[in-house]
N, C-alpha and C positions, 0 to 999 in steps of 0.2 A: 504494500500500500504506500503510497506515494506520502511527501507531505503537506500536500494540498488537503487531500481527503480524508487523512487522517486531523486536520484540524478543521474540514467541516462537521466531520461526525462528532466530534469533540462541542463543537460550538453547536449542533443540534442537540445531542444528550443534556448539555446544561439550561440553554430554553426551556427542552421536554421538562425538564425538573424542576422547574421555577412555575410552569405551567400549572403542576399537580396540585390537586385539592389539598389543602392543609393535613385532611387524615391519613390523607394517601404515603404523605411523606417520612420519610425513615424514622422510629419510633423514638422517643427520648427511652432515658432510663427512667424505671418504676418509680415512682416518690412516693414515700408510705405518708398519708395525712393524719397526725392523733388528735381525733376529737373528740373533748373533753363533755361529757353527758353527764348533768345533772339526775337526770329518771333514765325510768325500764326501755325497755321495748314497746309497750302498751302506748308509751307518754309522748302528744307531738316533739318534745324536747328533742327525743332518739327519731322518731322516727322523720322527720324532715332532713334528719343527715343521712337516711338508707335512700329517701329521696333524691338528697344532690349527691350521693354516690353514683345512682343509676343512671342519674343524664352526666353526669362528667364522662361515666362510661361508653355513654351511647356518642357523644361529641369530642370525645379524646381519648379511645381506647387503648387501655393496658397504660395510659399515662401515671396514674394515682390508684393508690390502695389507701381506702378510709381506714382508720383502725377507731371504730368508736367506741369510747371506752364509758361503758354506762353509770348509773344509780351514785352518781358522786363520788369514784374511787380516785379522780384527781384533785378532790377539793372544793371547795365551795365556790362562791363566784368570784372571789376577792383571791384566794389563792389559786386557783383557774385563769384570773387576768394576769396576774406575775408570769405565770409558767408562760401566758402569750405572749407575754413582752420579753421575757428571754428567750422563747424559740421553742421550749422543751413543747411546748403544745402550739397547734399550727393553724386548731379552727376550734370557734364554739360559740355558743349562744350566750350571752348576757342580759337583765337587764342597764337600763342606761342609769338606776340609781348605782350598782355596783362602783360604774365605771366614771361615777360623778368624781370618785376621790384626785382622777387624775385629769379631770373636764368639769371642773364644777357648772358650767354653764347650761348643762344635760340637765341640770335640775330642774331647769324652766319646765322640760316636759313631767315633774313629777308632780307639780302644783299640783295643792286637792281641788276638786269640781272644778278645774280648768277645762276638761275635756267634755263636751256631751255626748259621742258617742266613737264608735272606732272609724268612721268614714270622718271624723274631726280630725281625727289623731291623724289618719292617711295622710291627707291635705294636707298638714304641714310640715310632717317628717318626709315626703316628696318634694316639697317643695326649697326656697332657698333657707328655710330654717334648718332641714335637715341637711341640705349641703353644707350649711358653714360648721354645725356639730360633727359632721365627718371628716371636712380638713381639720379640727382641731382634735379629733381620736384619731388620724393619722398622725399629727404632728407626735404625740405619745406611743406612737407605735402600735396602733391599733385600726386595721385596714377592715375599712367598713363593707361589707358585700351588700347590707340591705337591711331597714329596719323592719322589727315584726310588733306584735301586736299580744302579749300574754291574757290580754282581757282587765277586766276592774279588779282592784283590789279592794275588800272587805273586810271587816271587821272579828275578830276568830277571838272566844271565849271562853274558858269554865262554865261561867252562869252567864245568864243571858242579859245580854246590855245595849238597850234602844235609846235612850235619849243619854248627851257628852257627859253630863256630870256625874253619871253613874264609873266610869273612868276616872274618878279622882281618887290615886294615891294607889293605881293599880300597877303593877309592874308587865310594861309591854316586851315584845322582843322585837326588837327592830331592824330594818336593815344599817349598817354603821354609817349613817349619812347622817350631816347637819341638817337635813330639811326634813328629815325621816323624826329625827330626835326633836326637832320642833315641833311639828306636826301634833305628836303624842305628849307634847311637854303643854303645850297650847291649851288640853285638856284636863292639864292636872294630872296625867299620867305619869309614871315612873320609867325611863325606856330604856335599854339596856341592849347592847349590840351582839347578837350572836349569830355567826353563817349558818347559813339554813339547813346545812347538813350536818348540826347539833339542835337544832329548834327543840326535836321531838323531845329529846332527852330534859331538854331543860325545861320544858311543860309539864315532862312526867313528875318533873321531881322537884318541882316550886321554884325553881330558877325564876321562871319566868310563869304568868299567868295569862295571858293575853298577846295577842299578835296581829299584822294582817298580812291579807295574801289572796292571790288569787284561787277562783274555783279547782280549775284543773289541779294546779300545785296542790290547794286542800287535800283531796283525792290522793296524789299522787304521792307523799308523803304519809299518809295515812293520820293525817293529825285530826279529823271525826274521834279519833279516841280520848286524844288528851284534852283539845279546845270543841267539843260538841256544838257548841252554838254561835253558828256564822249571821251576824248582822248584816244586811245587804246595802250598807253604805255607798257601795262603789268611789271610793270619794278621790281614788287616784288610779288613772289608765297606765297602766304597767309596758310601757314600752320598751323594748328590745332592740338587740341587732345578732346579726348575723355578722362572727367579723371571723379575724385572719391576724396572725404573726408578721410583724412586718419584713422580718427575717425571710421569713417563707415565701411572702409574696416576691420579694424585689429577687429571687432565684427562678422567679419566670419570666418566659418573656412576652412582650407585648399580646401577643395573639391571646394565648394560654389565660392571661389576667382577665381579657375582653371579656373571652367566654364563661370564665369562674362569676364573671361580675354579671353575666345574662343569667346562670343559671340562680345566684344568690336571688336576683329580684323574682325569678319563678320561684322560688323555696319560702320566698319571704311570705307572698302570698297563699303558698300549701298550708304553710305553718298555720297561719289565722283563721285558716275554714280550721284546719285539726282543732285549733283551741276552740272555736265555736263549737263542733261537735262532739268534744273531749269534756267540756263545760255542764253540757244536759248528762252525761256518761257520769261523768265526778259526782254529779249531787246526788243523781239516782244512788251511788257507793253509798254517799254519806249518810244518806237518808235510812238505809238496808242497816249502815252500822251504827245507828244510834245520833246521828247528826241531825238536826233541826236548824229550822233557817226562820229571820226572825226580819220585819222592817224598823225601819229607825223611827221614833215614835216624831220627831221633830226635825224635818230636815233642813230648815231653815235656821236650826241652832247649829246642829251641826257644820253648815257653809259661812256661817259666822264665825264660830271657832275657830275654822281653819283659817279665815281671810288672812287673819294678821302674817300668817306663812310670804302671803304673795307680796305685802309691803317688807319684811324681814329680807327673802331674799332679791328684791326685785335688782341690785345694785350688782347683783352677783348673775342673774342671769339676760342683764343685758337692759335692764332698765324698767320702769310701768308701763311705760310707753310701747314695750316690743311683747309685753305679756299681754296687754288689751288686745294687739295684733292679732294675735294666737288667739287670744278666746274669741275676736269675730271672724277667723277663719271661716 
């Protein structure tokens, strides 16, 4: 072969190769993914990562092996965010109070009865509120794929408690936030910070008397044993994210990121039907094992109690003026 022809065939095979579909082309090496799972199998928590397992698979095949490690054997969500920020864990679910310690600004979305329903929440965490919240959880090292939706948080008891004052000098467990410890301090409560994958224990055993938390998690944690009586407050939408190790991410490349980030916003939405029909699933549990569910006799005390919250941290999440924004979303 001459060398003419041998550098057109040369200069047509690397065309041909540039031409090929993305999946077509020579395979990377495996990347094992460890994500970290708060619940079972049963729980959307687990099962929206067997979800973006199967479309990573179907759109990048043999590229990644999920390893999802369930029921909180790496921690709670506070030691689950470290392991993100060092690398040793690569993907998981939060919510956005966890990750308030190192974005205080996340707070805004935990204001009590800011939110009126989840099609509220949608609209702003889509919108530039939630952009500017995920350059500033990237800035931290935490690569946002998509926020989700866990549902209301309620009110979880021993005895039963419908109007705030019944709350005075009770000891809460809360999640370890300033606006959390407010919230419950606002009511004369007692709050005390403990990760959720010690709740139970410290219910059993008088640590703690009281808490809140969403439907599904109730359920999902089995806490119908300890705190029987769920108040139906709703008084903070429990927002989430879908995120990533920033370690992890910047070792792909462009193309690979695009598609992690298409599949994140289809999981983000799986996730929020699962909690909607995880939600009726949960109480039915609770109901079977002795749980009751109670309305607030006063909800107008209630959205009173908490206002001082929204003057308290308005300085911190961006002003009065940017939370009015949000609540006429």
């Amino acid at each position: 072969m001459n060398t003419l022809n041998r550098r057109t065939l040369l200069k047509a095979g690397t065309l041909a190769a540039l031409s090929v579909p993305y999946l077509a082309r020579p395979a990377f090496a495996q990347t094992t993914v460890t994500v970290a799972s708060l619940l079972g199998e049963d729980k959307p928590e687990t099962k929206v990562w067997r979800f973006f397992a199967e479309r990573a698979e179907e759109r990048l095949p043999g590229r990644f092996r999920f390893n999802v490690v369930t029921n909180g054997a790496l921690g709670g969500e506070k030691q689950v965010a470290d392991s993100i920020r060092l690398g040793s864990v690569q993907a998981s679910l939060s919510t956005v109070s966890a990750l308030s310690a190192w974005v205080p600004e996340l707070q805004l979305l935990d204001l009590p009865f800011l939110f009126r329903d989840p099609a509220h929440l949608r609209r702003v965490v889509t919108g530039p509120v939630g952009d500017d919240l995920k350059a500033q959880l990237a800035g931290e090292r935490f690569i946002v794929g998509g926020f989700i939706d866990y549902g209301a948080r309620h009110l979880l008891t021993k005895t039963p408690v419908t109007r705030p004052e019944e709350l005075e000098g009770v000891t809460i467990r809360v999640i370890n936030s300033p606006l959390h410890t407010g919230l419950w301090s606002a009511f004369g409560a007692v709050p005390v910070g403990i990760p959720i994958t010690e709740t139970y224990n410290a219910l059993a055993t008088g640590v703690a008397d009281a808490m809140d938390l969403t439907k599904s998690a109730y359920a999902g944690f089995k806490l119908y044993e300890v705190v029987p009586c769920l108040t139906e407050t709703g008084h903070i939408r429990a927002s989430g994210v879908i995120y990533f190790s920033e370690s992890f991410w910047n070792g792909l490349d462009a193309e690979t990121q695009g598609l992690l980030m298409e599949i994140s916003a289809e999981a983000a939405l799986y996730f929020n039907a699962l909690i909607v029909e995880d939600e009726t699933a949960a109480m039915e549990t609770a109901r079977e094992n002795g749980g009751e569910v109670f309305q607030p006799a006063d909800m107008d005390a209630w959205r009173a109690g908490a206002r001082g919250v929204w003057t308290e941290f308005a300085p911190v999440v961006g002003g009065m003026e940017r939370i009015e924004m949000v609540e006429d979303a």
